[in-house]
N, C-alpha and C positions, 0 to 999 in steps of 0.2 A: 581471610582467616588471620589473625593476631597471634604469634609468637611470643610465647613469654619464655623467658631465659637470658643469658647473657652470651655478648659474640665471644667472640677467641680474640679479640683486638682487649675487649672490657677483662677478661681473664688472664690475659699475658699484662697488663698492665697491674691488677691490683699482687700478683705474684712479682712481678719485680720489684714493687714498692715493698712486699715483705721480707724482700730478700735486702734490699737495701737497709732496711731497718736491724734486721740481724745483724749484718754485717757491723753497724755501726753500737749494737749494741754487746756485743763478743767480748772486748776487752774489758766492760764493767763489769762482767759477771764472771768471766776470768779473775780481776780483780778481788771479788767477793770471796770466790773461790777459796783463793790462793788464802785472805782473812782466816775463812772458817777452819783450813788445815793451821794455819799457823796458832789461832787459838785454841784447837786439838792440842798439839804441839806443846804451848804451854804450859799448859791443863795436865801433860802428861811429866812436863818437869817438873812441872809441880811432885804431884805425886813419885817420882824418880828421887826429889827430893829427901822425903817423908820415909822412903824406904830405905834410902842410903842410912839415914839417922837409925831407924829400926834395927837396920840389920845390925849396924856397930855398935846398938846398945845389948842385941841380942848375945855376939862374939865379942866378946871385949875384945881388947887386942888389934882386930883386925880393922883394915882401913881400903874401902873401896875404890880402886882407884882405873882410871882407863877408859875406852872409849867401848862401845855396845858392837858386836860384831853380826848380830843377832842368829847365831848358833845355836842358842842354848834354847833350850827346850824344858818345862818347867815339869817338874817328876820328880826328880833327885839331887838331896841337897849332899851331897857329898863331898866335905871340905878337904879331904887328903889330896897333897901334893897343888893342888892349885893355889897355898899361900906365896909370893913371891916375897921382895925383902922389906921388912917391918911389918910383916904380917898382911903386907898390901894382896887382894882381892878383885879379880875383874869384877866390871860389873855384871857384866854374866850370871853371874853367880844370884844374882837378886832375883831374875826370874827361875833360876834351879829351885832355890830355896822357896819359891811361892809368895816373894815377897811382891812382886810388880809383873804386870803382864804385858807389853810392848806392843799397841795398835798397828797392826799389820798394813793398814794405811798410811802409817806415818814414814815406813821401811822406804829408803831409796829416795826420800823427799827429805831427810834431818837426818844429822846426823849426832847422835848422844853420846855424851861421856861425864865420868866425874872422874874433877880436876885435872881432864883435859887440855890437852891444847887448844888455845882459845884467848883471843886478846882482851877476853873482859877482866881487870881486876880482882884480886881475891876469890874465884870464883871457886864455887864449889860442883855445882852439876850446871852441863852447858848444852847448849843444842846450838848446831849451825846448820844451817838451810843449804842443801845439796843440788845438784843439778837439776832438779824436778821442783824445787821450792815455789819457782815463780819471781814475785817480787820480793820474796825472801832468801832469794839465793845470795850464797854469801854473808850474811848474816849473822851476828852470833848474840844468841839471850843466854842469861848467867841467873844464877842467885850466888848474892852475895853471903857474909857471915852470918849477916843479920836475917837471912830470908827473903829477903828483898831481890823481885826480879827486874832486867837493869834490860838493856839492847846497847850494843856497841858494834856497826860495821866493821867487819874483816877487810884490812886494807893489803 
């Protein structure tokens, strides 16, 4: 009588070789990974951008400035007492006001601010790549005056 099937020699074999291939393939797709958040990411300075402008066309006056703490909870736009001096405004305040909504994925992987601390020139709204980044940790993308977004490493 003939046996069809495979031994446990032929099955620990073609599993190690899958394992080995994993292995080897781990850091490119980490890699991809890390891409697909970081173009998230820009996508969403972008628009951080667009709403900064909004909201200071919206408030004259007022000028948003600071890094995203992400506290703020969007419901209530309530401008009393949170003007600091020249009329300066967290950015907080963008998602109170309804202006922008902060991808809960991006939290603890970038970190946002406008006109932040950040060594890209002239910058106006900045993101740098947090602990969780990947190979965009450390990192810092800007727009400049003109809208134009730039990348300059944090040294």
């Amino acid at each position: 009588m003939k046996n069809k099937g495979f031994t446990l020699a032929e099955m620990v074999a073609v599993i190690a070789i899958l394992m080995v291939l994993a292995l080897l393939s781990a850091p490119f797709v980490k890699g991809y990974i890390d891409d697909a958040y970081n173009g998230k990411a820009q996508i969403f300075l972008r628009q951080l951008n667009e709403a900064r402008l909004n909201f200071e066309k919206d408030y004259p006056g007022t000028t948003v400035s600071g890094e995203f703490n992400y506290t703020a909870t969007s419901g209530g736009c309530n401008l009393d007492g949170i003007y600091g001096k020249d009329g300066e405004v967290p950015p907080d305040v963008l998602v109170n006001c309804n202006y922008l909504k902060v991808p809960t994925e991006l939290r603890g992987r970038y970190l946002f601010g406008v006109r932040a601390s950040c060594i890209c020139k002239n910058n106006l709204v900045v993101m740098r790549g947090d602990t969780e980044a990947g190979a965009y940790e450390g990192k810092c993308a800007c727009f400049d005056d003109l809208g134009q977004l730039y990348k300059e490493e944090i040294k």
